[in-house]
N, C-alpha and C positions, 0 to 999 in steps of 0.2 A: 519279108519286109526288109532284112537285112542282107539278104545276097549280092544287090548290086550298089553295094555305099561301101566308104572308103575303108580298109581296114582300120579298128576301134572305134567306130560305129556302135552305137549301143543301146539297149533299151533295158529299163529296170521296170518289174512291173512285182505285185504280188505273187507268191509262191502259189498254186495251186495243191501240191502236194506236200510241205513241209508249212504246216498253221503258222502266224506270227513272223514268217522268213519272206525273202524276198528272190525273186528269179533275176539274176545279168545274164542276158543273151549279148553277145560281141562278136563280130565281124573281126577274123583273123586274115596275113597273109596269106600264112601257108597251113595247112594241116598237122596235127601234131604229129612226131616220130612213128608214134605206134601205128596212127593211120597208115601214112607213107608204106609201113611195110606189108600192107595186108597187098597193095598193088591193086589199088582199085584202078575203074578207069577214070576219065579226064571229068566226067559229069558227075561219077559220083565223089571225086573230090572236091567238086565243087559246094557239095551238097554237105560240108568238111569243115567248110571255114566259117562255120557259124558255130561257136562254141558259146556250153552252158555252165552257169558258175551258181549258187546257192549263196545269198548271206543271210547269216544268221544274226538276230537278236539275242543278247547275255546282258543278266547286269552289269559287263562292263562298258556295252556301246555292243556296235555292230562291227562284222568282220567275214571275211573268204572262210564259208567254213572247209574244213579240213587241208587247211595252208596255215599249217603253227608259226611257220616267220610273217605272217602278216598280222600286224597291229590292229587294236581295238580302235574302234574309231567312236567320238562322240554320238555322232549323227550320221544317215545316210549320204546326206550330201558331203560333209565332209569325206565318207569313202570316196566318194564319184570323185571329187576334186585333187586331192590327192593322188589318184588311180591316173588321172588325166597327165600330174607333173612326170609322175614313175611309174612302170608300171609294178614294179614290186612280184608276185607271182600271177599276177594277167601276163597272157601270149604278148602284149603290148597295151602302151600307153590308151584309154580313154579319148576320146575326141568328142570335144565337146563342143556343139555348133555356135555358130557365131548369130544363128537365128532362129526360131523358132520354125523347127519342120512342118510347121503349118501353114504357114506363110507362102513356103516354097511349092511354085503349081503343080509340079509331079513328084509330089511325095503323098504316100498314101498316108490315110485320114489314124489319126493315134489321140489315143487316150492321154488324159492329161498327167499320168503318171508315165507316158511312153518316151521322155526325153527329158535330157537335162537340163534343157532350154525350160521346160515346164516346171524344173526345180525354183524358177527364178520366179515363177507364176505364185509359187505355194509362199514362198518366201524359205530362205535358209539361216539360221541364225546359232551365234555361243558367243558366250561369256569370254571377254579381254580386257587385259588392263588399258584403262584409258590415261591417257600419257598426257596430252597437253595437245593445244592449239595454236599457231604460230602462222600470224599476216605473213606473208608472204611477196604482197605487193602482184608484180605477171608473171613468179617465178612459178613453174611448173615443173614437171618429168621427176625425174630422179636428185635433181639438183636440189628440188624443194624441199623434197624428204632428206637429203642428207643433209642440209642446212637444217633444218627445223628441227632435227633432234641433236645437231652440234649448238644450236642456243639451248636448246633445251638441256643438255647436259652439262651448261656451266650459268644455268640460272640460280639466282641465288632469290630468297632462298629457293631450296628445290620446288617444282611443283607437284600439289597433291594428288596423288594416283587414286584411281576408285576404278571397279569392276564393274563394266556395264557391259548390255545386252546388246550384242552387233547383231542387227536385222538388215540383210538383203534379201532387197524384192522389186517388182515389177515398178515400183514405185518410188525406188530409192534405197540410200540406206537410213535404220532407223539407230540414236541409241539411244538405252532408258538408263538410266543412273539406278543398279539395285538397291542402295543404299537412302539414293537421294543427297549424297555428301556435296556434289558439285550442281547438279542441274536434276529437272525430273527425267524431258524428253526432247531429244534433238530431232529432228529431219532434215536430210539434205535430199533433195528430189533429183532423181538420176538424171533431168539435163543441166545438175549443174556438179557433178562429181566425172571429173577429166581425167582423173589418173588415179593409180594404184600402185605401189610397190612395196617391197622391203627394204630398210636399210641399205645403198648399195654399197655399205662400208662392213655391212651385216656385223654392225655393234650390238651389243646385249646390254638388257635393263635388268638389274640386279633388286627383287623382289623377295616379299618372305622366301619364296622357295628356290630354287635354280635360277638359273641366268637363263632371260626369254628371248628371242628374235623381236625386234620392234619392224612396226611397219607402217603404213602411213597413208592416206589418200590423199586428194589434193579437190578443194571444191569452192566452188566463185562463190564469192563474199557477199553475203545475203544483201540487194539494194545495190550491187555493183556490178558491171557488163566486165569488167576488166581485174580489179583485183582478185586475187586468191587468199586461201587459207589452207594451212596443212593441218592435218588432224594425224597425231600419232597416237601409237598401239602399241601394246606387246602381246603378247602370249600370255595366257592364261592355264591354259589346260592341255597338254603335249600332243593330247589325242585331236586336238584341233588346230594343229599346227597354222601359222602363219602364211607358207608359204604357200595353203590350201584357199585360205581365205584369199589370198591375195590373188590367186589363178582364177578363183571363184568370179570376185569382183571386175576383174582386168578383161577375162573371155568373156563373161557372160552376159555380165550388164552393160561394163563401157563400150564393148563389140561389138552391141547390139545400137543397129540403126537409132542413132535417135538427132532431136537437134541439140545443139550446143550452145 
């Protein structure tokens, strides 16, 4: 399924032999070292660039097993996304499609666990500080978010932060307020969220614990063709880094075909 797709190419499915674990098959360039020296020939290195990885499940999150420098990850898809920016101890970077390999006429038929594009099906979600909301008017891109947390850092008084449940899915994004301090539940439906990013001044929000990455979407103003609104974030949880969410949201949903 994987021999003739671009190197990091990839399919995550159930472990068949390790319970509770999951199987990464990946599409590499080249064959690793040790291959190379055995001298195979030209076919059976072909037969090379399809390498197998195990992650494992621990109560701290998920992770490459037996690759001690790779981090605990909250969630699966947080691995995949992640994996996608760096590749960390993968042969290379994740590639993660810009549509759903089902869609595409000669791609063979896969399960709904067989792509990352179908992580967007299941829906992917963790817990971020929720920062604040700021009109915008048709400011978009990167300008929006760096503006909407330069008001947001010299409002007075500050605005109150609350931890809610960032859901991306085929549907949009969702947040629910765990607390219920500010709102119960938002939705923004994916043809009306245009952008994604991090800070590009990559400022930190100073919270009970360390200083987080803030980040931000950008989504037309409920009842309006033309204004916007920026929705900022921070970090909550390390193992769900920002700039995973934000690769998440940016490839997979805004990527993906839709209208505007």
């Amino acid at each position: 399924m994987l021999k003739d797709k671009e190197p990091g190419s990839f399919i995550v499915r159930d472990s068949h032999s390790f319970r509770g674990a999951y199987g990464l098959a990946m599409k590499v360039a080249t064959p690793p070292p040790s291959v190379l020296q055995l001298n195979k020939k030209a076919g059976d290195l072909a037969n090379e660039l399809v390498r197998h990885f195990l992650i494992e499940c621990t109560p701290k999150g998920v992770r490459l097993k037996g690759c001690p420098n790779e981090p605990y990850f909250g969630s699966l898809t947080a691995l995949v996304c992640q994996h996608s920016i760096t590749p960390l101890a993968l042969p290379c970077k994740l590639l993660i499609p810009d549509r759903d390999p089902l869609e595409i006429a000669d791609s063979a038929p896969q399960t709904a666990a067989n792509s990352a594009a179908e992580l967007l099906k299941q829906g992917a979600a963790c817990n971020v500080w929720y920062l604040n909301s700021v009109e915008m008017e048709s400011l978009t891109g990167h300008q929006a978010v760096q503006k909407a947390l330069s008001l947001t850092l010299v409002q007075e008084p500050p605005p109150l932060c609350t931890v809610v449940h960032f859901k991306v899915s085929a549907q949009g994004i969702t947040l629910t307020d765990n607390q219920r301090k500010l709102f119960f539940r938002r939705h923004y439906p994916v043809s009306s969220v245009i952008f994604c990013a991090l800070d590009p001044q990559d400022r930190k929000w100073i919270t009970d614990g360390p200083c987080s990455r803030v980040f931000g979407f950008v989504a037309r103003k409920q009842g309006s063709g033309t204004d916007n609104v920026c929705h900022l974030f921070a970090e909550h949880d390390p193992e769900q880094p920002a700039s995973a969410i934000v690769n998440f949201v940016s490839k997979v949903m805004i990527g993906s075909p839709k209208k505007i």
